[in-house]
C-alpha positions in Angstrom: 38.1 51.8 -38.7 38.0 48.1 -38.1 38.6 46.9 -34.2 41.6 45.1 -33.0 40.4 41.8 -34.8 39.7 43.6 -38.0 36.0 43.1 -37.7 34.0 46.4 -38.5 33.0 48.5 -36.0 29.6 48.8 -34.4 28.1 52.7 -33.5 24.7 53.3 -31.4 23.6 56.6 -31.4 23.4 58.2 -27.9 20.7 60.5 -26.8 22.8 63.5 -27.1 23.6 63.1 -30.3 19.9 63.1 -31.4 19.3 64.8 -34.7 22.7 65.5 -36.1 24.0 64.3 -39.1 25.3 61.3 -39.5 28.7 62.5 -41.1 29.5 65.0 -38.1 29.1 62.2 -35.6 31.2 59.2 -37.2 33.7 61.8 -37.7 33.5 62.9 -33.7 33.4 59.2 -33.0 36.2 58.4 -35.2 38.7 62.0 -34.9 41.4 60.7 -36.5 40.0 60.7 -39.9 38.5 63.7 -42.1 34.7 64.4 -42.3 35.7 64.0 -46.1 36.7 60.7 -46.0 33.9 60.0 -43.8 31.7 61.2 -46.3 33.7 59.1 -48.7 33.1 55.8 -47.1 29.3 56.7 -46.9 29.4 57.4 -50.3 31.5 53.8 -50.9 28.7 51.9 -49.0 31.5 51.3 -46.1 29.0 52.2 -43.9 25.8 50.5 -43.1 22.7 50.5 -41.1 20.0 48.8 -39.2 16.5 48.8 -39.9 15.1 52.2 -40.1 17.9 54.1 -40.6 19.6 55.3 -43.5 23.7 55.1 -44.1 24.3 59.0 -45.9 26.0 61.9 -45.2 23.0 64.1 -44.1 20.7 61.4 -42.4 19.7 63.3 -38.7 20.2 60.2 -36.6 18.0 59.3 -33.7 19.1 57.5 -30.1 19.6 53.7 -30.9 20.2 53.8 -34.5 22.8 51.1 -35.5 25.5 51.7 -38.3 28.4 49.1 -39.3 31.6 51.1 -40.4 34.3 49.4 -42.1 37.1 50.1 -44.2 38.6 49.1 -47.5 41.7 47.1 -47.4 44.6 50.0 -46.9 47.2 50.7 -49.5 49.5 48.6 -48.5 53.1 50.7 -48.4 56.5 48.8 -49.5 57.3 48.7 -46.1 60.8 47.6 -45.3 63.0 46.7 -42.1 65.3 48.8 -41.6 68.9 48.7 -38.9 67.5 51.6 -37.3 69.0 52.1 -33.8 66.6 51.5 -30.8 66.8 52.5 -27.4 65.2 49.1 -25.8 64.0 49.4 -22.2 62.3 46.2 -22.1 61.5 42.8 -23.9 60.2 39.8 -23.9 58.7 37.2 -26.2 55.0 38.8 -26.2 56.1 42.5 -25.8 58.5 45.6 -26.4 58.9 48.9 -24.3 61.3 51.0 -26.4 62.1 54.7 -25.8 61.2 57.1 -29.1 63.4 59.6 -30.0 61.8 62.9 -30.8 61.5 63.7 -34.5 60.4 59.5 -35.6 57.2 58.8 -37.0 56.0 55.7 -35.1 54.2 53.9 -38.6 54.6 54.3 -42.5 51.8 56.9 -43.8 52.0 58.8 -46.8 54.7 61.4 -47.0 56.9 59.0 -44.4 56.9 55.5 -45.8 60.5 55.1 -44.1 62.7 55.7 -41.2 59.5 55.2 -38.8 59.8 52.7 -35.6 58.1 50.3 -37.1 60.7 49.9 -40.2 63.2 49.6 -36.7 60.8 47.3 -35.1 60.3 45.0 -38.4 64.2 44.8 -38.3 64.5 44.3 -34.9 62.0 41.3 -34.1 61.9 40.0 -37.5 58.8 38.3 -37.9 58.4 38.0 -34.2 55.8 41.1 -34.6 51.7 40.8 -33.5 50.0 40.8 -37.3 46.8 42.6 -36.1 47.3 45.3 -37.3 48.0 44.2 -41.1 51.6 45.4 -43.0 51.5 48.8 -42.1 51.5 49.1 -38.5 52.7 45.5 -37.0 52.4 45.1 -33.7 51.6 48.7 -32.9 49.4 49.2 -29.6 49.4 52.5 -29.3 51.3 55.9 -30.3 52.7 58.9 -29.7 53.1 61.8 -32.0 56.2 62.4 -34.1 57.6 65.2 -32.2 57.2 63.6 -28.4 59.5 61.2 -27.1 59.6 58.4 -24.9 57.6 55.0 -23.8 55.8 53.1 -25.9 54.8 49.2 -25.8 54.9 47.1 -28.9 52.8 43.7 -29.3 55.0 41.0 -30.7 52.3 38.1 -30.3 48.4 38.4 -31.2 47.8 37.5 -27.5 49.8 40.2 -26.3 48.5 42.8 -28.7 44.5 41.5 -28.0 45.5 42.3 -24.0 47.4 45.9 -24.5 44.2 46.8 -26.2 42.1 45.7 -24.4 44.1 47.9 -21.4 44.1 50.8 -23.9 40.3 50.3 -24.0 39.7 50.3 -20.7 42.0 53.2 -20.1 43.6 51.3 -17.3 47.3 51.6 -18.6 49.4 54.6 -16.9 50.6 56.9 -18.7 52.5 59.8 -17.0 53.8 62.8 -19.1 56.7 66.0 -18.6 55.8 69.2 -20.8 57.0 72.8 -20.6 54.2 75.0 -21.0 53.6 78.5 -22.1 52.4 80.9 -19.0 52.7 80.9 -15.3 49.6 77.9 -14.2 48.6 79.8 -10.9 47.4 76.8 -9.1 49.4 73.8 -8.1 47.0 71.1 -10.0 44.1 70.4 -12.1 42.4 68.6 -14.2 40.9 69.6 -18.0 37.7 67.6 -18.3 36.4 68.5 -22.2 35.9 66.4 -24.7 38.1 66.3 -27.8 37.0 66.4 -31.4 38.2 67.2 -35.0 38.4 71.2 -35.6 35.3 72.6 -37.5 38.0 75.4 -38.6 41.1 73.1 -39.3 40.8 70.1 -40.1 44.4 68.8 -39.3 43.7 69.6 -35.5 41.6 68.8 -32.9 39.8 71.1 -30.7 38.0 71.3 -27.4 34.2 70.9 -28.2 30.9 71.1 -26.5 29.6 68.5 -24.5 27.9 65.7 -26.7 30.2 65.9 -29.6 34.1 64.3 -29.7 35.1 62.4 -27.4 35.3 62.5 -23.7 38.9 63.7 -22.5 40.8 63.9 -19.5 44.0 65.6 -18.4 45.3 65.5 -14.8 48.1 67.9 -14.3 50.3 69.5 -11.7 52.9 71.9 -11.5 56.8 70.6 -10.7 58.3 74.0 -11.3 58.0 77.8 -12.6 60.4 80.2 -14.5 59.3 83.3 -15.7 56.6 83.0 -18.3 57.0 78.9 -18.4 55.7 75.9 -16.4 57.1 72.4 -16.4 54.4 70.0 -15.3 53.3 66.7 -15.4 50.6 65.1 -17.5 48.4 61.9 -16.7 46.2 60.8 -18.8 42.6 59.4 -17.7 42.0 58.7 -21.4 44.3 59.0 -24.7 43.0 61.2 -27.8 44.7 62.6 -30.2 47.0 65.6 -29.1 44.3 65.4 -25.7 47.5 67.1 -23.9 48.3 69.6 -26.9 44.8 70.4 -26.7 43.9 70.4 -23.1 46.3 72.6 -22.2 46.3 75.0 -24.5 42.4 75.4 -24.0 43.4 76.4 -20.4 45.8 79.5 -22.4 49.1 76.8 -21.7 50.2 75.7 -25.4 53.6 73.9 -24.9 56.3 75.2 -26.1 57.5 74.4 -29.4 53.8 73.0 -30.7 53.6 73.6 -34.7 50.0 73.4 -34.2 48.7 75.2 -31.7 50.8 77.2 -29.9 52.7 80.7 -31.2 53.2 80.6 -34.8 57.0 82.0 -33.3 57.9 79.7 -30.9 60.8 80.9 -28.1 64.2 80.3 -28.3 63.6 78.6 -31.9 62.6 75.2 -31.0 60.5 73.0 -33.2 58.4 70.5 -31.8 56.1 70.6 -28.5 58.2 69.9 -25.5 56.1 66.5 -24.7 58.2 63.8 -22.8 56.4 60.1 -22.6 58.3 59.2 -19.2 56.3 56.8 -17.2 54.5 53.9 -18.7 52.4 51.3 -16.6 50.1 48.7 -17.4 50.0 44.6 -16.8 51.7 42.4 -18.5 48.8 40.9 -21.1 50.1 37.3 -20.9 51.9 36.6 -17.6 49.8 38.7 -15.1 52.7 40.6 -14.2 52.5 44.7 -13.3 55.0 46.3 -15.4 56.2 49.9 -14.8 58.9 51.6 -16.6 59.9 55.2 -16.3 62.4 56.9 -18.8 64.7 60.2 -18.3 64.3 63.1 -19.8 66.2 63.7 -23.2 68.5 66.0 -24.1 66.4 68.1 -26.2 64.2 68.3 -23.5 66.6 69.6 -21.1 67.9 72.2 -23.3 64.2 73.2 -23.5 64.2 73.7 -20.4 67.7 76.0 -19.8 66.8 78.3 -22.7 63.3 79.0 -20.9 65.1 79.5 -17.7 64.9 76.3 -15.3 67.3 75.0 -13.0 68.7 71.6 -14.3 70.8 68.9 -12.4 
């Protein structure tokens, strides 16, 4: 929970989060960790706070309160390089655009400590990798989720990293997605404009929740073609949370097809995996000024997705 120079992070409270407990709002501020091990780090003394305020689980917190949350030093993984095949669409000395396959893990967690891009990366570049982000996760900017391909940059230089993140921050990168969705989307576009926070019911997802708690979200979207009960559309992302198209659209009754988590428990034609395709990725080049813009096409899997539900494919 550290920022991109490993420093801890800094939390005001906002007026609309007046009164809630301090638990329930690092864990909307921070969704990709468990109100449990938020209540674990309060309970370390990981988080602390400015004059007035109190750092535990059930403190109601008031507008302008100030807490400090930092983490422990991870446990670092045996992480090795491994002569893992990568489909390069770009490099540099600062930077890598590579196109992810569906089905890799893009860092070494628990449960995958190999096989991810980053044991391809760490083979790849060597030592040529940014070191921000500490053993487990060099040089990674950003990421996608196991089971959607395509773009994604790589820092191979601090400077490079600090800039991407900044971008990332700023939510000025572009980031253009393909998806087949459940349902017949009536109108032609639209946007999903709800904020995105850890499920109250299940833990491992995220939901859609009321206004003031998660994190502000939003999904532009249009529709590039219809067959029967599916859509194929495009995604653009204003901002990036976790699953934010996952969960956007199946808010509006559009799950994607194939999504473990939240679309049919049976999904159609026996496909695993939400049919989620990175395929344009824009932003400017952190060190040399330059715009870069790189679009991928759509994988095999993806196309097959798209015969069995009943598109015409070139």
């Amino acid at each position: 929970m550290q920022d991109s120079t490993g420093q801890p992070v800094r939390i005001t409270i906002e007026e609309n989060e007046k009164g809630r407990r301090l638990d329930a709002v690092l864990s909307d501020r921070f969704a990709d960790q468990t109100r449990s091990y938020i209540q674990k780090l309060l309970a370390d003394g990981c988080v602390t706070a400015s004059a007035g305020a109190k750092a535990v689980k059930n403190y109601k917190v008031r507008p302008g309160d100030l807490f400090e949350v930092s983490l422990p030093e991870p446990e670092l993984l045996d992480v090795e390089p491994e002569d893992i095949p990568l489909d390069i669409v770009y490099e540099d000395d600062d930077l890598i655009v590579v196109n992810k396959p569906q089905g890799m893990v893009v860092h070494p967690a628990p449960g995958n400590p190999d096989g991810t891009l980053v044991n391809a990366l760490m083979y790849h570049c060597g030592d040529s990798l940014s070191t921000i982000n500490g053993v487990i996760r060099p040089g990674i900017v950003h990421r996608i989720d196991k089971d959607t391909s395509g773009l994604l940059v790589a820092a191979k230089s601090d400077r490079a990293h600090e800039g991407l993140a900044e971008q990332f921050a700023v939510h000025s990168i572009t980031r253009r997605y393909r998806a087949v969705v459940y349902n017949n989307i009536k109108e032609d576009e639209g946007t999903v404009d709800a904020n995105i926070g850890r499920s109250s019911r299940d833990r491992k997802k995220m939901a859609v929740v009321p206004s003031g708690k998660g994190r502000h979200a939003v999904t532009h979207y249009r529709v590039l073609d219809r067959a029967g009960s599916f859509t194929y559309i495009e995604c653009v992302l204003e901002t990036g949370r976790t699953h934010q198209i996952r969960v956007h659209m199946a808010s509006k009754g559009h799950p994607l097809l194939g999504d473990p988590l939240y679309g049919p428990k049976k999904h159609a034609f026996g496909i695993e995996g939400q049919v989620l395709h990175a395929k344009v990725l824009g932003f400017i080049h952190p060190v040399t000024g330059e715009k870069m813009l790189f679009d991928s096409q759509l994988p095999d899997h993806f196309i097959r997705a798209m015969k069995q539900a009943g598109f015409k494919t070139k």
